[in-house]
N, CA, C and O atoms as a printed pandas DataFrame, in Angstrom:
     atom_number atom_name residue_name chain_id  residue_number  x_coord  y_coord  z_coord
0              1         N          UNK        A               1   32.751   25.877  -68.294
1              2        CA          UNK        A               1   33.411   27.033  -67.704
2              3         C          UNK        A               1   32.401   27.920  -66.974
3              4         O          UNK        A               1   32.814   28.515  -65.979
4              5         N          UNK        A               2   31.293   28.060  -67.299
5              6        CA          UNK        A               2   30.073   28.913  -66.913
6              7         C          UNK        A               2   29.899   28.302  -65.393
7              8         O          UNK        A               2   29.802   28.934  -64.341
8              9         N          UNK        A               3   29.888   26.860  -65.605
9             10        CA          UNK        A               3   29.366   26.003  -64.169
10            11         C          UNK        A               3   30.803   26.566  -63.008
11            12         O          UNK        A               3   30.751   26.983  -61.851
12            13         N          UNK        A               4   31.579   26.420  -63.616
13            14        CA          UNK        A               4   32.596   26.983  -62.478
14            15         C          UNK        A               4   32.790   28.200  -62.001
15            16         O          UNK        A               4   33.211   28.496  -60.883
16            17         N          UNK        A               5   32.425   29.020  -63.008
17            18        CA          UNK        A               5   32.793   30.934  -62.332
18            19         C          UNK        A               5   31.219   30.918  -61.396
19            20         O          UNK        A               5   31.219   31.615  -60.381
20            21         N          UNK        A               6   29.870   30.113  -61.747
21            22        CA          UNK        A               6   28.912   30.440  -61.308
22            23         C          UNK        A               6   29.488   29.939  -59.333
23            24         O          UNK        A               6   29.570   30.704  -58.372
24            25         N          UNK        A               7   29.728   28.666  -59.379
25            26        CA          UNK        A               7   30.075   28.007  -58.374
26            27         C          UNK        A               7   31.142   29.277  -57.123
27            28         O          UNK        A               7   30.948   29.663  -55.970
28            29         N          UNK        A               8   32.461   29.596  -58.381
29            30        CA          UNK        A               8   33.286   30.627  -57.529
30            31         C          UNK        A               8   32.677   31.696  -56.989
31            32         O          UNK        A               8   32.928   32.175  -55.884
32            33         N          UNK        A               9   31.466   32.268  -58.163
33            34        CA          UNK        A               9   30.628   33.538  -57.590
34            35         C          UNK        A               9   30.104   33.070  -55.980
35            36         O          UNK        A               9   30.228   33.755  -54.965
36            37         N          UNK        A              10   29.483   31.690  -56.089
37            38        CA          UNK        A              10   28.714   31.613  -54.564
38            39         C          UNK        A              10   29.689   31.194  -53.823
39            40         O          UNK        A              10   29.097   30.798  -52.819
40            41         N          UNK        A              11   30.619   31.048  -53.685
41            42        CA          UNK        A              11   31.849   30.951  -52.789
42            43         C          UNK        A              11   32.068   32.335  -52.035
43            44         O          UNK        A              11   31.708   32.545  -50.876
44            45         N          UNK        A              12   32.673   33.193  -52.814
45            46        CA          UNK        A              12   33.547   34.770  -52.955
46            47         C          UNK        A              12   31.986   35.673  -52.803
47            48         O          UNK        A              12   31.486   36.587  -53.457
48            49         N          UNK        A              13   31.632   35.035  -51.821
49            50        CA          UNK        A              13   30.215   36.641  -52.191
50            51         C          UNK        A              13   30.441   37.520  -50.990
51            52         O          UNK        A              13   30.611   37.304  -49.790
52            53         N          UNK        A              14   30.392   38.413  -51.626
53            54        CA          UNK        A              14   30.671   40.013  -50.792
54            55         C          UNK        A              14   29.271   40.449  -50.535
55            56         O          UNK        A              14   28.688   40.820  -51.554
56            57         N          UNK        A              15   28.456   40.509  -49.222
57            58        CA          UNK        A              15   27.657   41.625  -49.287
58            59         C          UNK        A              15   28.008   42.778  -48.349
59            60         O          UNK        A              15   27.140   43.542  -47.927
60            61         N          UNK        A              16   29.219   42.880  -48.051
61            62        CA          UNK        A              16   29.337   44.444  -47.441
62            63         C          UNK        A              16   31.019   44.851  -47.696
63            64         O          UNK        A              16   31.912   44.014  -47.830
64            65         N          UNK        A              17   31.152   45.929  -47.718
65            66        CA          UNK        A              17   32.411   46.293  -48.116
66            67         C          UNK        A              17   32.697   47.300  -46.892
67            68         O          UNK        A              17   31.983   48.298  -46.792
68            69         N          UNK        A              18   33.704   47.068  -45.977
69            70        CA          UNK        A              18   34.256   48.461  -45.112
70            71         C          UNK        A              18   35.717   48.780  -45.735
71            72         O          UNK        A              18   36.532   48.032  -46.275
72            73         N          UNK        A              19   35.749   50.384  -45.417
73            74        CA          UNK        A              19   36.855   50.748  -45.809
74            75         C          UNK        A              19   37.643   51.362  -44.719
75            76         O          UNK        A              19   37.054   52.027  -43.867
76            77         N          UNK        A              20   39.052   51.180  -44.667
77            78        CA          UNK        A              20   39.232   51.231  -43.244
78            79         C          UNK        A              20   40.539   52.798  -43.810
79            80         O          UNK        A              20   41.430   52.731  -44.657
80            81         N          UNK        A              21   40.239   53.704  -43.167
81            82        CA          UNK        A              21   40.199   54.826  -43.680
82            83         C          UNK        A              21   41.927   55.118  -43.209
83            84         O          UNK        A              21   42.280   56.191  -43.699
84            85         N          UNK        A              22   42.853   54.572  -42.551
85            86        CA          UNK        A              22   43.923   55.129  -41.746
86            87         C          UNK        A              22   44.710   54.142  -42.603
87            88         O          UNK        A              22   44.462   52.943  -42.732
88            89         N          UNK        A              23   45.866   54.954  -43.264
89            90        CA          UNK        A              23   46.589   53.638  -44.221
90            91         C          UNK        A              23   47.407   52.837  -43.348
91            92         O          UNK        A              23   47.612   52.944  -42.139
92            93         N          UNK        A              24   47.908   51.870  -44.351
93            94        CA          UNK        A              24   48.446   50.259  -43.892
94            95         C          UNK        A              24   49.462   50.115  -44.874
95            96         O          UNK        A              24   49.349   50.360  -46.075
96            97         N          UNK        A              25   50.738   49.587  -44.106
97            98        CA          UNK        A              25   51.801   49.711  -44.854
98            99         C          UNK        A              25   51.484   48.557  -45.439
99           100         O          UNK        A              25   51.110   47.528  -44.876
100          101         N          UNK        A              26   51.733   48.857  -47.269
101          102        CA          UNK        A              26   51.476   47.812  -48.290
102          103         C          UNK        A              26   52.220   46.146  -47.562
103          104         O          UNK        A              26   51.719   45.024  -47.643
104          105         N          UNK        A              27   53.720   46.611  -46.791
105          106        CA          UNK        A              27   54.464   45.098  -46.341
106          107         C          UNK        A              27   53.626   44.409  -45.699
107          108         O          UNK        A              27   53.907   43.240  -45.434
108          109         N          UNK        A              28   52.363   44.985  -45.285
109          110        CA          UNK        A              28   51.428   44.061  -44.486
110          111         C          UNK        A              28   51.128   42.740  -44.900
111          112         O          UNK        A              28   50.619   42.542  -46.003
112          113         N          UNK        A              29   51.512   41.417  -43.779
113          114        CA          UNK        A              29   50.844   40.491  -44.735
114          115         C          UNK        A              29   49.428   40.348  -43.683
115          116         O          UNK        A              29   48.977   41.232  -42.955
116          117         N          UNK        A              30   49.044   39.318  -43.818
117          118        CA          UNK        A              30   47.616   38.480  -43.661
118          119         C          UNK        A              30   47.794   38.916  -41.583
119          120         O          UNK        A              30   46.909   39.599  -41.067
120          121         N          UNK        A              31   48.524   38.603  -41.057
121          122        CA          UNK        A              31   47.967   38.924  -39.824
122          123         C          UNK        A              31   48.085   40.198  -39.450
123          124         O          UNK        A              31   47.484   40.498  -38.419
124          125         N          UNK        A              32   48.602   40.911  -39.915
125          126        CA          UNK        A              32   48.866   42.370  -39.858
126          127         C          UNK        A              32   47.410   42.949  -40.028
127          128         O          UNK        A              32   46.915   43.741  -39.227
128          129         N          UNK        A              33   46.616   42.354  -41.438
129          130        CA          UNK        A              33   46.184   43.171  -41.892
130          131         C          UNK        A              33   44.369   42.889  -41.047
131          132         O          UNK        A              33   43.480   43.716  -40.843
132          133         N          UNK        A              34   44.423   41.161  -40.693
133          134        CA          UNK        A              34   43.540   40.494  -39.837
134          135         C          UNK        A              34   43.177   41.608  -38.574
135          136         O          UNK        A              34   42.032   41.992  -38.339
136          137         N          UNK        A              35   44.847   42.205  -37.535
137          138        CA          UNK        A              35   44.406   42.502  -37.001
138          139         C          UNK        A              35   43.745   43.583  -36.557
139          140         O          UNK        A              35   43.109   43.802  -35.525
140          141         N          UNK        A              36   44.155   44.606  -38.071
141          142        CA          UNK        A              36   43.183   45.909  -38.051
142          143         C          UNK        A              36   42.144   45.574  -38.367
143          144         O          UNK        A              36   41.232   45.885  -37.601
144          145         N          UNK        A              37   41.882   44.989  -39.309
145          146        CA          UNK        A              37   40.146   44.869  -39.427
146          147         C          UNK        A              37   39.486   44.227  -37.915
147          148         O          UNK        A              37   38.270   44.137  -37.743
148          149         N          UNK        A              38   40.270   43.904  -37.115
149          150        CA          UNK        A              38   39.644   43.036  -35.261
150          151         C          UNK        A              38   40.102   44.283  -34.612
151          152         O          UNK        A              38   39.714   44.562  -33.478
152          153         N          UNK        A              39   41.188   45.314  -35.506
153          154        CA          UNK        A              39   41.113   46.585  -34.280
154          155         C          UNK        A              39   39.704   47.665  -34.377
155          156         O          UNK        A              39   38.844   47.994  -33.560
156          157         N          UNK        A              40   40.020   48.065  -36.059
157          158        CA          UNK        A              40   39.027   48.853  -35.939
158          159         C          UNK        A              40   37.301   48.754  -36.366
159          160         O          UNK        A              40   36.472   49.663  -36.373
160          161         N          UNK        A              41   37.143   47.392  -36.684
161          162        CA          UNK        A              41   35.958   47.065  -36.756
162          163         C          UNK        A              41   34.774   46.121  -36.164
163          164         O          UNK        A              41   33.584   45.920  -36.403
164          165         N          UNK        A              42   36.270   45.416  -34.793
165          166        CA          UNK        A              42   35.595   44.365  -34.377
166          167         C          UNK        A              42   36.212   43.302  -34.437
167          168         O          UNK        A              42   36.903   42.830  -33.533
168          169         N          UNK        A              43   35.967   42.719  -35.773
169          170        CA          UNK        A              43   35.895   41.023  -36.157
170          171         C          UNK        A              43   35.757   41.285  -37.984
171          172         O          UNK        A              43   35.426   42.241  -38.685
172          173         N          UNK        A              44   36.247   39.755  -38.267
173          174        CA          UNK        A              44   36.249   39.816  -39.769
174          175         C          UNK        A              44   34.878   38.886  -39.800
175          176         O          UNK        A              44   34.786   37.734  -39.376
176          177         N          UNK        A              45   33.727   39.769  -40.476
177          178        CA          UNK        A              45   32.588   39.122  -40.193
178          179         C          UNK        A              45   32.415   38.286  -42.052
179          180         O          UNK        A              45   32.881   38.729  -43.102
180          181         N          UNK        A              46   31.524   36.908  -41.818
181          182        CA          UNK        A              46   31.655   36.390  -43.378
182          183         C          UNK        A              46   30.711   37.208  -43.871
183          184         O          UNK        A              46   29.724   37.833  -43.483
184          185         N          UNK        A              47   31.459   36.962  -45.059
185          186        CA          UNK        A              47   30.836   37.796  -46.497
186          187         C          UNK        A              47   31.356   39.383  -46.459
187          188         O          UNK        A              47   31.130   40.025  -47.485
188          189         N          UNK        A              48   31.891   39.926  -45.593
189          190        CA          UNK        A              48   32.225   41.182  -46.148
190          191         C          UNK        A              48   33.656   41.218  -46.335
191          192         O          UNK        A              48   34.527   40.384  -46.089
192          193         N          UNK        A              49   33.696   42.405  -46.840
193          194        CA          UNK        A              49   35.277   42.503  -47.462
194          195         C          UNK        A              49   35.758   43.780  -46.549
195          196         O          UNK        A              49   34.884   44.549  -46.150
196          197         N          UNK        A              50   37.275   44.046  -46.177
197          198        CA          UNK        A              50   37.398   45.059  -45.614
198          199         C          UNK        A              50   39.115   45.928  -46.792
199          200         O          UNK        A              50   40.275   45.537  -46.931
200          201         N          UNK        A              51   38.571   46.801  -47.190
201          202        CA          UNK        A              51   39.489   47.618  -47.960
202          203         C          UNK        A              51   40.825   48.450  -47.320
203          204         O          UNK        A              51   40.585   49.357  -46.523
204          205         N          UNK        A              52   41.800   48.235  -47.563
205          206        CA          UNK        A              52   42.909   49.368  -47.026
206          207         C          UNK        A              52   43.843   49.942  -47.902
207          208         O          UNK        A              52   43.841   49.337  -48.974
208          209         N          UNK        A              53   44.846   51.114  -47.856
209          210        CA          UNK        A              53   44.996   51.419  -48.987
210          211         C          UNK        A              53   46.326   52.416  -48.437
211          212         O          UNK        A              53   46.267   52.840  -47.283
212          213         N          UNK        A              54   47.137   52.656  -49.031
213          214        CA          UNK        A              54   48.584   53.377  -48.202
214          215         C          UNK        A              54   48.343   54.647  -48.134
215          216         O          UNK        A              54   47.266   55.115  -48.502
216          217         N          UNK        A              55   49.180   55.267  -47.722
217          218        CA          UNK        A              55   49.157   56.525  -47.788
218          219         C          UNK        A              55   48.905   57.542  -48.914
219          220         O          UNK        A              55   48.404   58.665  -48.859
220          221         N          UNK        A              56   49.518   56.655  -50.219
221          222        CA          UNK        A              56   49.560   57.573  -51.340
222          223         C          UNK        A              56   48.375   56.966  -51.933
223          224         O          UNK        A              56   48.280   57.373  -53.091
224          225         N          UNK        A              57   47.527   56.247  -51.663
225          226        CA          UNK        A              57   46.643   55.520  -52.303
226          227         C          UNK        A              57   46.542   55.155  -53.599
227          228         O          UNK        A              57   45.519   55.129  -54.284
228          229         N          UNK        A              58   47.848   54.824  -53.963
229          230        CA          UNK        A              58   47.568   54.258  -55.176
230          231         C          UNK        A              58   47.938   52.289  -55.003
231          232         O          UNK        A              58   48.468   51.644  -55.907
232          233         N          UNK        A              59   47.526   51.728  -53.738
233          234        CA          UNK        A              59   47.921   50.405  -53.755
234          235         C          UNK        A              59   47.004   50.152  -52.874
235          236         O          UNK        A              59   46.717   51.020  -52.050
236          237         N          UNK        A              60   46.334   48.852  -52.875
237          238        CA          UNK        A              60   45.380   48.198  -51.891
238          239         C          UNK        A              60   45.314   47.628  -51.866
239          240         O          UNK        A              60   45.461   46.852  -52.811
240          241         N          UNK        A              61   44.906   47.255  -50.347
241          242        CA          UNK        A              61   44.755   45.602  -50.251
242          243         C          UNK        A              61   43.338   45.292  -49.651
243          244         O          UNK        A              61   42.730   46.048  -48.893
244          245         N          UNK        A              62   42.917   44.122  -50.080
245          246        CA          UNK        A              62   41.780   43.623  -49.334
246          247         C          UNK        A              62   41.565   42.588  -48.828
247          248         O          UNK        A              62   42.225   41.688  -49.347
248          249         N          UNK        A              63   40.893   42.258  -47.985
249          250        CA          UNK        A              63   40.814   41.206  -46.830
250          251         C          UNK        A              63   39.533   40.918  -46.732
251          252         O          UNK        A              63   38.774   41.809  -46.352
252          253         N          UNK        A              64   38.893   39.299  -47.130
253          254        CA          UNK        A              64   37.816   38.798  -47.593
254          255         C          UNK        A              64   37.511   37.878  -46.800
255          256         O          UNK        A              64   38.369   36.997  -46.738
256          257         N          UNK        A              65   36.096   37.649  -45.789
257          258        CA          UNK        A              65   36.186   36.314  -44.944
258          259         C          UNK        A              65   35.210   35.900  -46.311
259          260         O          UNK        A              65   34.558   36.730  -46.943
260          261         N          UNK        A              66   35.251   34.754  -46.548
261          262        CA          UNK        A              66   34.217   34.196  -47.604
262          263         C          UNK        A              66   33.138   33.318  -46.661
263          264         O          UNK        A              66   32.344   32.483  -47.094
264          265         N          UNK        A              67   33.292   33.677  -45.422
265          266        CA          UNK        A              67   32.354   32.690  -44.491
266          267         C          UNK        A              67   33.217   31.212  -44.314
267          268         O          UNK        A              67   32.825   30.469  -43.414
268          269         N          UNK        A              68   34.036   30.901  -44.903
269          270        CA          UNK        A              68   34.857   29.572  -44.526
270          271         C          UNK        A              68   35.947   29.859  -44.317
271          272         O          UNK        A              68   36.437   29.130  -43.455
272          273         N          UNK        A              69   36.887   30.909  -44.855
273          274        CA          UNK        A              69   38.410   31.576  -44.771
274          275         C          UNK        A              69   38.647   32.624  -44.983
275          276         O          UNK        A              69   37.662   33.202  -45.443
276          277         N          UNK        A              70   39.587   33.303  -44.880
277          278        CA          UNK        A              70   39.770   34.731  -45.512
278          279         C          UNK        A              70   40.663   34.989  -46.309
279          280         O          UNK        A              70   41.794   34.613  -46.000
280          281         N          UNK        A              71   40.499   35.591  -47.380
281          282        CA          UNK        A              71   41.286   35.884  -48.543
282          283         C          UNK        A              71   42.105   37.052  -48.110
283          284         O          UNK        A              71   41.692   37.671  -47.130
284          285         N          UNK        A              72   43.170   37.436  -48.674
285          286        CA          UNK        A              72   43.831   38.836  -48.758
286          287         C          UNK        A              72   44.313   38.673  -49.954
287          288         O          UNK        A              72   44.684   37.583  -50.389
288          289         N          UNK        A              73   44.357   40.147  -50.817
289          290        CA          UNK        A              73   44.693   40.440  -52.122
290          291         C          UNK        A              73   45.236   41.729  -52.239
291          292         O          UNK        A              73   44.895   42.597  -51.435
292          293         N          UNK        A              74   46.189   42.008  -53.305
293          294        CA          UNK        A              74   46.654   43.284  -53.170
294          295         C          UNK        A              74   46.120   43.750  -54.767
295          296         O          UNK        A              74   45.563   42.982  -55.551
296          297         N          UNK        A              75   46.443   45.228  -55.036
297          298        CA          UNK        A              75   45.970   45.838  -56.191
298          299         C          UNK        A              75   47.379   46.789  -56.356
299          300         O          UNK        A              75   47.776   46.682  -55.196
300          301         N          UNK        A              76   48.245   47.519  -56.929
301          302        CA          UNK        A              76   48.630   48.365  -57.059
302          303         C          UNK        A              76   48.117   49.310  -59.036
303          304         O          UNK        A              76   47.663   48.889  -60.099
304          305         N          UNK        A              77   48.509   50.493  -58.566
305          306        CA          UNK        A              77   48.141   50.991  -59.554
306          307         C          UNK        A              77   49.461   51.954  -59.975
307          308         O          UNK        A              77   50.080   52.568  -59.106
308          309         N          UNK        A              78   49.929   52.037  -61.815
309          310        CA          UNK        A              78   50.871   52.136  -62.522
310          311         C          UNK        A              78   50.921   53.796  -61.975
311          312         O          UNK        A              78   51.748   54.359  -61.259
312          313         N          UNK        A              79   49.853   54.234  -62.538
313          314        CA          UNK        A              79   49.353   56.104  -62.732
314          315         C          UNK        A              79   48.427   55.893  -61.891
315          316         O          UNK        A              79   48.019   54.811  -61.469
316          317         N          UNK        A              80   48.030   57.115  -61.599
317          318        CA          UNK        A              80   46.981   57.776  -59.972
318          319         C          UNK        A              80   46.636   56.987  -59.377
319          320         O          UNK        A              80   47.192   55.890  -59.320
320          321         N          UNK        A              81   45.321   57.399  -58.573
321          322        CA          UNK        A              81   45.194   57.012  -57.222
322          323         C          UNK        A              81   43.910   56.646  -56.821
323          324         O          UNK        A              81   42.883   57.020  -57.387
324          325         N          UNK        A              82   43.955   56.016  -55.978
325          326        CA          UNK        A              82   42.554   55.213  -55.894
326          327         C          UNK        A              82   41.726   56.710  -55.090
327          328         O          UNK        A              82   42.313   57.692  -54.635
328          329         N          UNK        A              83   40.342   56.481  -55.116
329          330        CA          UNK        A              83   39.835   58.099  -54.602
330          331         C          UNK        A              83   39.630   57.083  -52.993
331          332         O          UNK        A              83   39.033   56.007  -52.968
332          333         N          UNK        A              84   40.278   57.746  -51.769
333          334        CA          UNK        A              84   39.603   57.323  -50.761
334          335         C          UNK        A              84   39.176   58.364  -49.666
335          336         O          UNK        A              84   38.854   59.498  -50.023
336          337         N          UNK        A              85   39.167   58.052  -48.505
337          338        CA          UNK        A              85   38.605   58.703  -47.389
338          339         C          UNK        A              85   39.722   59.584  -46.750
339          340         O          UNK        A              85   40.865   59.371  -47.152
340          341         N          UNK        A              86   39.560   60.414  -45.938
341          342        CA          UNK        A              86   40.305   60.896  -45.579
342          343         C          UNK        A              86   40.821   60.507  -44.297
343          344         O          UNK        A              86   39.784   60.325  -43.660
344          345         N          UNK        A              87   41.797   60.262  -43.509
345          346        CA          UNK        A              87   42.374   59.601  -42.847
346          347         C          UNK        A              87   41.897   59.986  -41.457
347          348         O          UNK        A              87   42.537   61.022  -41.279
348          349         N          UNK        A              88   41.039   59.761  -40.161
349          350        CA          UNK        A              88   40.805   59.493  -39.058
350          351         C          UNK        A              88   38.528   60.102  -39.410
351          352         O          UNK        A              88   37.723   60.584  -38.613
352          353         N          UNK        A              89   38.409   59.824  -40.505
353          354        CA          UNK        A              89   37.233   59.721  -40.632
354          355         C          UNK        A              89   36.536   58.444  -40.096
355          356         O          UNK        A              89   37.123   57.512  -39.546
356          357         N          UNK        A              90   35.082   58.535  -40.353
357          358        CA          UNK        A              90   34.490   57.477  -39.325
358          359         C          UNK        A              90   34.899   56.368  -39.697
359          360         O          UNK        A              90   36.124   56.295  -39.603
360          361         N          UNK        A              91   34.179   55.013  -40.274
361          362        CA          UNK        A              91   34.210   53.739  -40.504
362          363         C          UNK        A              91   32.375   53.580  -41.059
363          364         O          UNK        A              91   31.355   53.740  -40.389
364          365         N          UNK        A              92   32.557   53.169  -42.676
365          366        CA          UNK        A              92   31.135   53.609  -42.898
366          367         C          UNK        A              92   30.806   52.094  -43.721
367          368         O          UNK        A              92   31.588   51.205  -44.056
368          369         N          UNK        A              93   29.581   52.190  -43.859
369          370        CA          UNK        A              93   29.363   50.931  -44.771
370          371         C          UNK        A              93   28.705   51.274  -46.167
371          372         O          UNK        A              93   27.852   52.149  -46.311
372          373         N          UNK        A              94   29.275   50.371  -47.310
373          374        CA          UNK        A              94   29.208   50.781  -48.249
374          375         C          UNK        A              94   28.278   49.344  -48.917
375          376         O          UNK        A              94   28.785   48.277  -49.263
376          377         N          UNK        A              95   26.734   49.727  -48.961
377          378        CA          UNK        A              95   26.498   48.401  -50.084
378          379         C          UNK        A              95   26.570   48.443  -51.206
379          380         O          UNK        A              95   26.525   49.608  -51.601
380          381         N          UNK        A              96   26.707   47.416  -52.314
381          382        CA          UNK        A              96   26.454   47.487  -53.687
382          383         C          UNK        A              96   24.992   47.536  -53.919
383          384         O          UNK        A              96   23.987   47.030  -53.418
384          385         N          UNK        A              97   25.261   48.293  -54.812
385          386        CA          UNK        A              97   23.479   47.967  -55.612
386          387         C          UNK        A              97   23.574   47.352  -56.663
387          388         O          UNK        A              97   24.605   47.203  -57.320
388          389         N          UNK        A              98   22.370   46.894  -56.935
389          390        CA          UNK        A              98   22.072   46.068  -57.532
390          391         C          UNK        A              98   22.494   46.014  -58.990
391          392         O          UNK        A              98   22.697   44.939  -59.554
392          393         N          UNK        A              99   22.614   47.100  -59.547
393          394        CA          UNK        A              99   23.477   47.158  -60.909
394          395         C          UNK        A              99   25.174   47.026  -60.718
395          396         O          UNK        A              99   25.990   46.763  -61.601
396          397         N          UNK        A             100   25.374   47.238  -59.587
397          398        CA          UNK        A             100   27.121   47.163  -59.414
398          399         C          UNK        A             100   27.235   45.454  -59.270
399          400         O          UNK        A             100   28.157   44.812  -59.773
400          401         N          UNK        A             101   26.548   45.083  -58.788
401          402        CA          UNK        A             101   26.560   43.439  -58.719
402          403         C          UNK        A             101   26.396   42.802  -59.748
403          404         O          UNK        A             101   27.072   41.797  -59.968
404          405         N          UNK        A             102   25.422   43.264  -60.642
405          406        CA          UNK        A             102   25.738   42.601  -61.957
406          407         C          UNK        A             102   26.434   43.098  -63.076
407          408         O          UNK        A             102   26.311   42.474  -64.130
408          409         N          UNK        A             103   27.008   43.915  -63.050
409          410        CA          UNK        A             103   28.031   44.552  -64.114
410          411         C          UNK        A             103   29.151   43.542  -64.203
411          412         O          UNK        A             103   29.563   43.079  -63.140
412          413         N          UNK        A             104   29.743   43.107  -65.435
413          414        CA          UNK        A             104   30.747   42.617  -65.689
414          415         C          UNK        A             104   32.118   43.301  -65.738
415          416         O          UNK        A             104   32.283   44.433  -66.191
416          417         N          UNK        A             105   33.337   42.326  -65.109
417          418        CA          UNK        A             105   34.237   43.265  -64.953
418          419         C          UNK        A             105   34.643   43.462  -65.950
419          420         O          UNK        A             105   34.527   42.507  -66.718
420          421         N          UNK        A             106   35.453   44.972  -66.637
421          422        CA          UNK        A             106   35.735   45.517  -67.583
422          423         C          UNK        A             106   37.260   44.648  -67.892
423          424         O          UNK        A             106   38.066   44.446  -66.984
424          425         N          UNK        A             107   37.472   44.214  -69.240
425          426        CA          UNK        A             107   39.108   44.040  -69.272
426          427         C          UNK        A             107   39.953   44.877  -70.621
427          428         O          UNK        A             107   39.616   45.050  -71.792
428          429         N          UNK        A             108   40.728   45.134  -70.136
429          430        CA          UNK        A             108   41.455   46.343  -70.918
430          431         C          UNK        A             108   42.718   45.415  -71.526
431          432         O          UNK        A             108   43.584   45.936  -72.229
């Protein structure tokens, strides 16, 4: 089991995260959401991930090139709200450091 999550880790690697600050209606699917990240950032470049999140921010979705395809995933949340940006702010880049990369995810 170790040999396989190690394998998925080098698949799914994120080294940059954008957050795309102007919400996106959750009905978005995959080309919807393709073509904001090609509106407001360009291109879906591999390895980064690009974050979006509705109005009320308590639901998100993300959009992953893994360098071979791109993933999209959604999140919603029961109670509050995800903390985000405020809406026609810039477009910023966010790296992990080096302890956020190796932290294990928490399960509740």
């Amino acid at each position: 089991m170790r040999r396989l999550a190690a394998r998925v880790a080098r698949v799914i690697r994120i080294d940059e995260v954008w957050l795309a600050v102007d919400p996106l209606d959750m009905r978005a699917g995959f080309d919807t959401a393709l073509a904001r990240v090609i509106k407001v950032f360009g291109a879906a470049h591999p390895h980064h991930a690009y974050l979006f999140a509705n109005r009320r921010a308590n639901r998100l979705k993300v959009l992953v090139h893994d360098g071979i395809g791109i993933w999209l995933a959604a999140r919603r949340l029961n109670e509050g709200q995800f903390v985000w940006p405020h809406a026609g702010s810039e477009p910023r880049q966010h790296a992990l450091t080096q302890e956020q990369r190796k932290q294990p995810a928490k399960s509740s």
